[in-house]
C-alpha positions in Angstrom: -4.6 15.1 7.7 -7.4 14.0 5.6 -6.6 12.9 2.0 -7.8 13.4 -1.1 -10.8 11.3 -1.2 -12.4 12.0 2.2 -11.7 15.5 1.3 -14.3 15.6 -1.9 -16.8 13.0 0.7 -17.0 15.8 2.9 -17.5 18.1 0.8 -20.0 16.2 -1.3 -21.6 15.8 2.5 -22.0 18.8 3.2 -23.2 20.3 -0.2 -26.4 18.2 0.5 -26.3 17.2 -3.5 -27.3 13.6 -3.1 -24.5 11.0 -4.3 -27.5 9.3 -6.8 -27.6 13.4 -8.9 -23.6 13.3 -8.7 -23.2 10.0 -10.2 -25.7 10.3 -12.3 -24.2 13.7 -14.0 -20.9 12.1 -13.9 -22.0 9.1 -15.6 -20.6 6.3 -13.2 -21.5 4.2 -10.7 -22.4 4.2 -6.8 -19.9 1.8 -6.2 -17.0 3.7 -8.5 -17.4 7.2 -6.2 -17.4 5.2 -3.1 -13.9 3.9 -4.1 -12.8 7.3 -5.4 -13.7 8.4 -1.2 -11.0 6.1 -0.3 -8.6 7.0 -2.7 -5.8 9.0 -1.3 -5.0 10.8 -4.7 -7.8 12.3 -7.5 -7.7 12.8 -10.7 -8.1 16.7 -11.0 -10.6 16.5 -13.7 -13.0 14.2 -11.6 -12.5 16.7 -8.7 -13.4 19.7 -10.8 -16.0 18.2 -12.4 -17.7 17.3 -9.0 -16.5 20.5 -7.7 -19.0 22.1 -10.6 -22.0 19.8 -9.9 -21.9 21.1 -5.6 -20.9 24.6 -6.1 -17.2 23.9 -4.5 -13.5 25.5 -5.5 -11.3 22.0 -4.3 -8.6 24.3 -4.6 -8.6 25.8 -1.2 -9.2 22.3 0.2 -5.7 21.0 -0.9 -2.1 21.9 0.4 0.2 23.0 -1.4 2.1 19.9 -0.5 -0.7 17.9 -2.3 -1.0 20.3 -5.5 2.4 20.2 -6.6 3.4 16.0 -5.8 0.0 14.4 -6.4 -1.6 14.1 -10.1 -4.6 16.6 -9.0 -1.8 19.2 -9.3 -2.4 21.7 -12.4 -0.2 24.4 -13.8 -2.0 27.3 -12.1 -0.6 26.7 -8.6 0.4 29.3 -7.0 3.3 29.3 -4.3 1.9 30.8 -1.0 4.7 31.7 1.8 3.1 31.7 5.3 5.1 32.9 7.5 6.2 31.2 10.8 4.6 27.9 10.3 6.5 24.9 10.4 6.0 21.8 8.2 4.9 18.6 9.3 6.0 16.8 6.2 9.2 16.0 5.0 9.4 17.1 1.4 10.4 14.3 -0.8 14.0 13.9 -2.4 13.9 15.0 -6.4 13.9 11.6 -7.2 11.5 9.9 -4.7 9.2 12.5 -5.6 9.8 11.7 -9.5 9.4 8.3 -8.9 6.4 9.2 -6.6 4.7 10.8 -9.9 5.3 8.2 -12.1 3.5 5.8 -9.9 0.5 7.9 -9.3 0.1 8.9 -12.7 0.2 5.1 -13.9 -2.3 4.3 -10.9 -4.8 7.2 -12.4 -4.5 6.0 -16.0 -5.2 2.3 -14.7 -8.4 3.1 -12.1 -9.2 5.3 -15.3 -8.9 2.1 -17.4 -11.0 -0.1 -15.7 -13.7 2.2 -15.1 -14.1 2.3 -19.1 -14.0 -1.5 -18.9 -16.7 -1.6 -16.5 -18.9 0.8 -18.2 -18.2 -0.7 -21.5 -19.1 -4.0 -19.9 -22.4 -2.6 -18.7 -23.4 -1.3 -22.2 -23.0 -4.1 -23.5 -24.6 -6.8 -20.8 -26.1 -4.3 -19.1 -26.5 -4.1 -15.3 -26.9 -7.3 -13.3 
């Protein structure tokens, strides 16, 4: 199963929106999406905002596995019982999965740290 970041690559692929418009309406850098592609969690504001630039609803494109343990999770998930399927992922123990959040939270608030360092850095020196 794909994760988070090659999820919003392939749908920034196949939008045909060129990545130099997406990161130029974001206001960051080539190099800072490219990373966000291999990330395996997103922040859910970065997805929706590039969800608004291409036209795309990133909600259908995420489990419901991923929307309720990984920080792109918001409050208007909605529980959806299919019936007869069988799951291929072991749901996490309470506290793993608390423990789990805690981490990724504190890894989206860090990433989100050092990309304000960086672009503070660049508006100060400016690009190299």
């Amino acid at each position: 199963m794909p994760h988070q970041g090659e999820i919003l690559q392939e749908a920034i692929k196949n939008s045909g929106i060129s990545i130099t418009r997406i990161v130029e309406e974001l206001g960051i850098t080539r190099p800072t999406i490219y990373r966000k592609f291999k990330d395996e969690t997103l922040d859910a504001n970065f997805v929706k905002s590039v969800g608004q630039i291409i036209g795309h609803d990133f909600s259908v494109d995420f489990t419901l596995l991923q929307q309720s343990t990984l920080p792109f999770a918001t409050s208007n998930v909605k529980s959806v019982v299919v019936p007869n399927v069988t799951s291929r992922v072991a749901l996490p123990t309470n506290a793993d999965a608390d423990f789990s959040r805690q981490l990724l939270a504190l890894q989206t608030k860090y990433i989100a740290l050092l990309e304000a360092y960086n672009e503070l850095l660049l508006k100060v020196y400016g690009p190299k």
